[in-house]
C-alpha positions in Angstrom: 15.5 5.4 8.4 14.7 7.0 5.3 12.5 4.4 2.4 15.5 4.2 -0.6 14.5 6.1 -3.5 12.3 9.2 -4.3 9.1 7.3 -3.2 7.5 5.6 -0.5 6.4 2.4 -1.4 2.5 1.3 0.1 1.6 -1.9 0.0 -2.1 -3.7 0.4 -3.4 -7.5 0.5 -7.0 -6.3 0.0 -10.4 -8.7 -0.7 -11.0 -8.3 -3.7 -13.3 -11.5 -4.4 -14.4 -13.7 -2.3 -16.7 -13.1 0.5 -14.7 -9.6 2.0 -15.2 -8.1 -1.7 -17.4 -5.8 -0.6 -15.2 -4.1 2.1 -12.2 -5.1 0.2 -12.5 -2.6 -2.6 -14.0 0.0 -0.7 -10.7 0.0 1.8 -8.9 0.3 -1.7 -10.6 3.0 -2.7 -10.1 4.4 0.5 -6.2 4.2 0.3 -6.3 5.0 -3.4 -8.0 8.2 -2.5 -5.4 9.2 0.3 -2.1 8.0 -2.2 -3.8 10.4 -4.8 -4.7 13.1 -2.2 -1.1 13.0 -0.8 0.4 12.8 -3.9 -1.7 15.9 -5.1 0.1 17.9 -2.4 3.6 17.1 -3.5 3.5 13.5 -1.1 4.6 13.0 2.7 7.1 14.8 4.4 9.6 12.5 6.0 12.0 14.1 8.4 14.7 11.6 8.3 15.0 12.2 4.5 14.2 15.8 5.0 11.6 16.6 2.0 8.5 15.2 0.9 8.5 11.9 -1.2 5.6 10.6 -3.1 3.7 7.4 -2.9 3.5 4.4 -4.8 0.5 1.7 -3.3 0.7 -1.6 -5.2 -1.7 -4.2 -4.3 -2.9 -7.8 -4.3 -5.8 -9.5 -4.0 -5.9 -11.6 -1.3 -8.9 -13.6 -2.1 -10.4 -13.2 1.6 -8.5 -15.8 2.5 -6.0 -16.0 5.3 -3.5 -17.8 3.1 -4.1 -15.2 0.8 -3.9 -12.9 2.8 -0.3 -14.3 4.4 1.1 -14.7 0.7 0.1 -11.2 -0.6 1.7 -10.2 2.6 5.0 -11.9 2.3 4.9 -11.3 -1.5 4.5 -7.5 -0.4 7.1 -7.7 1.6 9.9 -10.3 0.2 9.6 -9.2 -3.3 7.9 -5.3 -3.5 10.1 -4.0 -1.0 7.2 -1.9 0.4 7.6 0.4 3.0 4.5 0.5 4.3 1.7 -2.1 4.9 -1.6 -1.1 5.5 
């Protein structure tokens, strides 16, 4: 199944403070530097849809918690509509 629209939709609960900071924003870093890459070469082909579709990441800091974690997930999820989790 195709993601709806023109763009794939990334999403990231990420440890941004707290104890994981460290790792945290380097993994962001990490995916921001692969969205931008991607994007650079005019996005990700996806067969079902048949072309290549950019990508949007969008993330939250999940305080390096696991209830952080599980909200920024759900949040993600229930109210992004994200394609992909990483």
């Amino acid at each position: 199944m195709p993601p709806r629209g023109d763009r794939i939709r990334v999403g990231m609960a990420v440890s941004l403070s707290g104890q994981f900071s460290s790792q945290g924003s380097q993994a962001l870093q990490g995916a921001s530097a692969w969205v931008q890459d991607a994007n650079a070469e005019g996005g990700v082909y996806v067969a079902s849809a048949g072309r290549r579709l950019h990508l949007d990441l969008t993330h939250y800091d999940d305080e390096s918690t696991v209830h952080g974690a599980r909200s920024m997930t759900e949040r993600l999820i229930v109210n992004d509509g994200v394609d992909l989790l990483l």
